[in-house]
C-alpha positions in Angstrom: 13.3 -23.0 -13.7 10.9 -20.1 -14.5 8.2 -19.6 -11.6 4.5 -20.7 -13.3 2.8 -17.8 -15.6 -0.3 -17.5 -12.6 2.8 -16.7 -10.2 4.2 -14.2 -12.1 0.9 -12.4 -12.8 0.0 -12.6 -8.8 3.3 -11.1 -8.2 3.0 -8.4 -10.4 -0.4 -7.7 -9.3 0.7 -7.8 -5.6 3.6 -4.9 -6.4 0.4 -3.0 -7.8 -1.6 -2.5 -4.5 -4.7 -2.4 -6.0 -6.4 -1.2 -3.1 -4.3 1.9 -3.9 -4.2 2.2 -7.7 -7.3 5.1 -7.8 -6.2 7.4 -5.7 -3.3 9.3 -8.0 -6.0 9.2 -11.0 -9.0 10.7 -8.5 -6.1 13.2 -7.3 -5.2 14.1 -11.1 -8.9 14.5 -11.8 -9.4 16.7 -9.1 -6.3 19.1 -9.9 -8.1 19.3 -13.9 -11.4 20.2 -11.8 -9.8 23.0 -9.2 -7.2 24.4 -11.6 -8.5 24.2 -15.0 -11.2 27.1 -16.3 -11.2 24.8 -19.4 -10.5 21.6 -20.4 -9.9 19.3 -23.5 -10.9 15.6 -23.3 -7.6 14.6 -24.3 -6.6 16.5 -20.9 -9.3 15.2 -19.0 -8.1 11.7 -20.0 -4.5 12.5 -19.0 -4.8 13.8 -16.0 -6.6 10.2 -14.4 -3.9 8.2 -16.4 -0.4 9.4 -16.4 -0.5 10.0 -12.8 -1.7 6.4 -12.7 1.0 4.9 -14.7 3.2 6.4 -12.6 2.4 5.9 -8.8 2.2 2.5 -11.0 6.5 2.6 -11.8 6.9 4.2 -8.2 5.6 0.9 -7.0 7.7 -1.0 -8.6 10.7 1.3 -8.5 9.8 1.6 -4.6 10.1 -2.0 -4.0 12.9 -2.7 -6.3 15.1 0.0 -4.1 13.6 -1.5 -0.6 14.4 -5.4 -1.7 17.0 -5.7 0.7 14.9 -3.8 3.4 11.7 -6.0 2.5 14.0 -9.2 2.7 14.2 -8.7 6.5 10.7 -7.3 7.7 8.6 -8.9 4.8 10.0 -11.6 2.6 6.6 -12.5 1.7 7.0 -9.6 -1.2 7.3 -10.7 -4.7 10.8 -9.6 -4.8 12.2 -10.9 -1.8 10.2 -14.2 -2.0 11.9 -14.9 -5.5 7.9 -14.4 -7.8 9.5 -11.3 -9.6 13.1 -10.2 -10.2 14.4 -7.3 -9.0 15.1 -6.2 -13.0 11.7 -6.9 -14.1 10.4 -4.7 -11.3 13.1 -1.9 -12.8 12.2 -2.2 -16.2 7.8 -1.8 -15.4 8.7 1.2 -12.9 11.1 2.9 -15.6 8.4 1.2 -18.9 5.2 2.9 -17.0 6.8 6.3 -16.0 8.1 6.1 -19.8 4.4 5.5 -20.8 3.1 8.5 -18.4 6.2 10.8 -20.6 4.7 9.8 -24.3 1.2 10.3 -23.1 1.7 14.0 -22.0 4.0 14.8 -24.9 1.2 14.1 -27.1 -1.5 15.8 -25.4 -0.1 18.5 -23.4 3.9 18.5 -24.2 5.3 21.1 -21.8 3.9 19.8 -19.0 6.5 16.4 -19.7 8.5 18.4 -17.1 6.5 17.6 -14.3 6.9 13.7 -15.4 10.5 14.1 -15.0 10.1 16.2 -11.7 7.7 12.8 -10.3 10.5 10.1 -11.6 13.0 12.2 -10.1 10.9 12.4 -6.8 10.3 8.8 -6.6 14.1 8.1 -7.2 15.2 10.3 -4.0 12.5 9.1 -1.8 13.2 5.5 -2.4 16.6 5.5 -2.3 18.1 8.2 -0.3 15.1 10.4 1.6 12.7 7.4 2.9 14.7 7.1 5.9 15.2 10.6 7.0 12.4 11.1 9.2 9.9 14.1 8.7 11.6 14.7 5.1 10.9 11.2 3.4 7.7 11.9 4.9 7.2 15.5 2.7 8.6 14.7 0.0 5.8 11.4 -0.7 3.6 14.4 0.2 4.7 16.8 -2.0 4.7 13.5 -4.9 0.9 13.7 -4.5 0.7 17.4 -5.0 2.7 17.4 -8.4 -0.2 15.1 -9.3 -3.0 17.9 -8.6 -1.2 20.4 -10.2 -0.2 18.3 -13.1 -4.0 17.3 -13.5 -4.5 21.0 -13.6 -1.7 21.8 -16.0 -2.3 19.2 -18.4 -6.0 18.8 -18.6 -6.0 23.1 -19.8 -5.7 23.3 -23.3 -1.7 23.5 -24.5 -0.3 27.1 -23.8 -2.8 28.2 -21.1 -1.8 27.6 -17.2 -4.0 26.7 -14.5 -5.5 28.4 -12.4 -4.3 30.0 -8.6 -7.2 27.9 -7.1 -5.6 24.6 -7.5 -2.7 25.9 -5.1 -4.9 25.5 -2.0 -5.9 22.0 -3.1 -2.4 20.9 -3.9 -0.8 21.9 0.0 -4.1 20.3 1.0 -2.8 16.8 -0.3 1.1 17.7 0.3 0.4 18.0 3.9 -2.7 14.8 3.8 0.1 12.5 2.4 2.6 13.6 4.6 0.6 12.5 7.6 -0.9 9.2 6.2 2.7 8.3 5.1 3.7 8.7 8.4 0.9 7.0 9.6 2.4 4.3 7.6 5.7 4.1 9.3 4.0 3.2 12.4 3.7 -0.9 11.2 7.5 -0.9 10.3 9.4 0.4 13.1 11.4 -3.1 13.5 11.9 -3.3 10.3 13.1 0.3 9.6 15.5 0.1 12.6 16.8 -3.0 11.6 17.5 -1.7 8.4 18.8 1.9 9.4 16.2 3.9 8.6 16.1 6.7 10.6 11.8 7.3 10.4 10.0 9.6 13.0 8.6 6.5 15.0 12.4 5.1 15.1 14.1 8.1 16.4 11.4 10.0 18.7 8.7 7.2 19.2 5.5 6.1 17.9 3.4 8.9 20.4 5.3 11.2 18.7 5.1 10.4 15.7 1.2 9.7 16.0 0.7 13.8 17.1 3.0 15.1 14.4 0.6 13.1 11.6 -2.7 14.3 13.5 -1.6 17.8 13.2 -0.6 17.4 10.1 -3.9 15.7 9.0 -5.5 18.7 11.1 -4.0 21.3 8.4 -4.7 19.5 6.0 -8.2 19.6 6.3 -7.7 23.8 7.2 -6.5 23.9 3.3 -9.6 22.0 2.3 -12.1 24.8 4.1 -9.9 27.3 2.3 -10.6 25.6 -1.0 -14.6 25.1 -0.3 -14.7 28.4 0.4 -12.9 29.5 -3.2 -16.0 27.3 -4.8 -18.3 29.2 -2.7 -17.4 32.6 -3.7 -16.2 31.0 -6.9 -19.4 32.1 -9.4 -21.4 30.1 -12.0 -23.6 27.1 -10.2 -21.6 28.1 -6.6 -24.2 26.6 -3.9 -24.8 23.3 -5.7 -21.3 22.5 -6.0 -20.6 24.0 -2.7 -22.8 21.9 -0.8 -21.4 18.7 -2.3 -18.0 19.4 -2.2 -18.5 20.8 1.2 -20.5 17.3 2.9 -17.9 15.3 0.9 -15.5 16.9 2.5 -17.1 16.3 6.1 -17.1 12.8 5.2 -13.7 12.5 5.0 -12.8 14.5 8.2 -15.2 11.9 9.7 -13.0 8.9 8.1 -9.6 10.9 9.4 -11.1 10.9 12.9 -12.3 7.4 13.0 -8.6 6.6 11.6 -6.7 9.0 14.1 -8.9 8.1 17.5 -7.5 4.9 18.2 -3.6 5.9 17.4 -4.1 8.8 20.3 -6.1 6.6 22.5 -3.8 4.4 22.9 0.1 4.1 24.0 3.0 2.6 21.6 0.4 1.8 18.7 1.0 -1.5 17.1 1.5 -2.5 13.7 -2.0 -4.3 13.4 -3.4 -1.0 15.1 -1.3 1.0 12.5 -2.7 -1.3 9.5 -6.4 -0.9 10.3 -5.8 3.1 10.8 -4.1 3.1 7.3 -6.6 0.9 5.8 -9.2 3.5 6.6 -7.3 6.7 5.5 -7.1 4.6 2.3 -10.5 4.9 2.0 -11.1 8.6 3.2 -8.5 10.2 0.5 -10.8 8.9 -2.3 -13.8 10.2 -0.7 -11.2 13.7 0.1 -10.3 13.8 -4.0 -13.6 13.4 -4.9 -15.1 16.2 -2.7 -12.4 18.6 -4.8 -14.0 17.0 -8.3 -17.5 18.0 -7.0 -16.4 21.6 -6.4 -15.3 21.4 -9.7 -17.8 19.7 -11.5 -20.8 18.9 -9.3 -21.4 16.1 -6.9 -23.1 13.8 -9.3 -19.8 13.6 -11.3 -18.0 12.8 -8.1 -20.3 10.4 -7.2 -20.1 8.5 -10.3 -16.4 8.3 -10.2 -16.0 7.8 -6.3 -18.2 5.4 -5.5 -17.2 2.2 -7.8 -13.5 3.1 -7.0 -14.1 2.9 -3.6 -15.8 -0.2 -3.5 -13.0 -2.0 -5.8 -10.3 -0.4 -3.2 -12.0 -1.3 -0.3 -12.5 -5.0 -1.4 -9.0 -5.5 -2.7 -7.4 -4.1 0.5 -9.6 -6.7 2.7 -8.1 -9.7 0.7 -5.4 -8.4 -0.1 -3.5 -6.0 2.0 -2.6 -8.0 5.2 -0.8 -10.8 3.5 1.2 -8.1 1.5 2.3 -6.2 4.3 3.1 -9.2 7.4 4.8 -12.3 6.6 2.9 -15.5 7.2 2.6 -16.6 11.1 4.8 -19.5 11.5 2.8 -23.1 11.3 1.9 -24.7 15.0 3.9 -27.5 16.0 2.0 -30.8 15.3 -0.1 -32.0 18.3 1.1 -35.8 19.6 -0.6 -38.8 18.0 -2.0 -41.4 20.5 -3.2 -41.4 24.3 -1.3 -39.4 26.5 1.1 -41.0 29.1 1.0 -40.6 32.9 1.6 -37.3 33.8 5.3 -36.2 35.3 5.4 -35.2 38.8 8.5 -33.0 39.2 11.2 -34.3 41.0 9.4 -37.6 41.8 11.8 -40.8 40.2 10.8 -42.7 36.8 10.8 -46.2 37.8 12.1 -48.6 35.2 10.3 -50.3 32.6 9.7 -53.6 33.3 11.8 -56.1 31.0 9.9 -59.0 29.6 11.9 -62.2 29.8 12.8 -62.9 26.4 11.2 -66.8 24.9 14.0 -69.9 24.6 14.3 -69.9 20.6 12.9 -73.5 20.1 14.9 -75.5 16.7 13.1 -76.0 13.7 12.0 -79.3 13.0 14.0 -81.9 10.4 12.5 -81.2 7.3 12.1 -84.5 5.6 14.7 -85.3 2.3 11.3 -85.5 -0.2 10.3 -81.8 0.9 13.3 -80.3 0.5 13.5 -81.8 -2.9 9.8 -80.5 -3.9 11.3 -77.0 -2.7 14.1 -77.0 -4.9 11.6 -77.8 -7.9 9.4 -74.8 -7.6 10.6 -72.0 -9.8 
């Protein structure tokens, strides 16, 4: 029996993450605003989508590869739970990166190659890099940079390559994802090492681990001061755009602190710790993207784009986020109906119930020959 049509949809809604879905297109728009002098609209409108459609597949193609880890750690996923089959999620991841491939070979064909180069990605760190510790780590980072400098690539008109200042912008998000993705393997460790997976909190601890991603996070934001300074020194409308990309940019290390803080503070992070951290980062990368797009194209721009984003992300991950990444707690037992009894003294003895003599059973009286004939009568 099929599951109901308002199931399915949830589930496939769920695989989305929708607290996460305008990130890669805010990262593709910022690689067209760093890298590319010029810019089509066909570009423009490329670079937010096909990176879209396809950290769309890599969520599906990401949980169709972990649906035996998930069934252990969180069977509440659509997959595991039984909402969405494990070859519908296949055929969306491979029918959105497909989508992604048609999109750029009709607005910008050679740059289909870096399409193939994300699929491919995706493929080896689902299925064979996730578990390998720092690399997994890298190469989700390094997914994210393809996506700035395919933004750049694509959104140039056909023929012309981007420019060398999206390379600063690109190791900034290579080594941002890196450490947030790590900082995501902090809520699975039992899962992980019941599964295998050899992940940096597994095999050298979660203190570890938490200093590797702040250092990380802390050159990441190094490559950020090198790209504010390009837009400084850069020409045209330099201090306007400056000055926004440059307090956007603040913003964010603020958000990163807030996020980091409490993982240093504190010894063996939990998962719930781990979660809220995360939760926060999701919020700070938009607000990081957009301070590229303002030292590309001013802050009001960025503004417009960043701040309904954020509010739809920050919303969705509040309803949403918890229930998709921890299983339900199990139900408390069923409190006892009726007055207590007398408390139990240990070791004192339980005297027997009393037992109520039972009544003589008393015969029935003679029924009389004329009633029992009026009984028979009735129907």
């Amino acid at each position: 029996m099929s599951a109901p049509a308002g199931a399915v949809l949830r589930a496939h809604l769920e695989t989305w993450r929708p607290y996460t879905l305008a990130y890669p297109g805010l990262v593709g728009l910022a690689g067209a605003a760093a890298g590319a002098d010029t810019t089509t609209a066909a570009g423009v409108f490329a670079a937010w989508l096909c990176p879209t459609l396809g950290w769309l597949g890599g969520h599906y193609l990401g949980d169709y590869f972990d649906r035996d880890l998930d069934a252990l750690g969180k069977p509440q996923r659509p997959i595991p739970s039984g909402r969405l089959s494990a070859r519908t999620a296949r055929a969306c991841g491979l029918g959105a990166v497909l989508a992604a491939a048609l999109v750029t070979l009709a607005v910008n064909w050679p740059v289909v190659a870096g399409v193939a180069l994300a699929l491919a990605g995706v493929v080896a760190y689902s299925r064979l890099l996730k578990g390998r510790g720092i690399l997994g780590n890298a190469v989700r980072g390094l997914l994210t940079a393809l996506a700035v400098v395919f933004g750049a690539a694509v959104a140039s008109p056909p023929g012309e390559p981007p420019s060398w200042r999206v390379l600063p912008v690109a190791l900034a998000f290579l080594l941002h994802d890196t450490a947030s993705n790590l900082v995501g393997t902090l809520r699975d460790v039992d899962g992980d090492r019941a599964g295998g997976y050899r992940t940096v909190p597994v095999v050298r601890g979660l203190d570890a681990a938490v200093r590797i991603a702040a250092l990380l996070y802390g050159a990441a934001l190094a490559a950020v001061a090198v790209h504010v300074y390009a837009v400084a020194y850069g020409g045209g409308d330099g201090a306007g755009r400056t000055v926004a990309c440059a307090a956007l940019a603040l913003v964010a290390a603020g958000a990163g602190v807030a996020a980091f803080r409490p993982l240093l503070r504190t010894a063996s992070p939990g998962a719930r710790l781990a979660l809220r951290a995360h939760e926060v980062l999701v919020g700070e990368r938009l607000v990081l993207a957009a301070a590229v797009v303002a030292g590309g194209w001013g802050g009001p721009r960025a503004l417009a784009v960043l701040l309904p984003l954020l509010a739809v992300s920050l919303v969705s991950q509040r309803r949403m986020r918890a229930r998709h990444e921890f299983p339900p707690e199990p139900a408390a037992p069923p409190e006892p109906v009726g007055p207590p009894g007398p408390a139990a003294v240990p070791g004192a003895a339980v005297a027997p119930a009393a037992v109520r003599p039972a009544s003589p059973v008393r015969p029935a009286p003679p029924v009389p020959a004329a009633s029992r004939n009026r009984r028979a009568e009735l129907p």
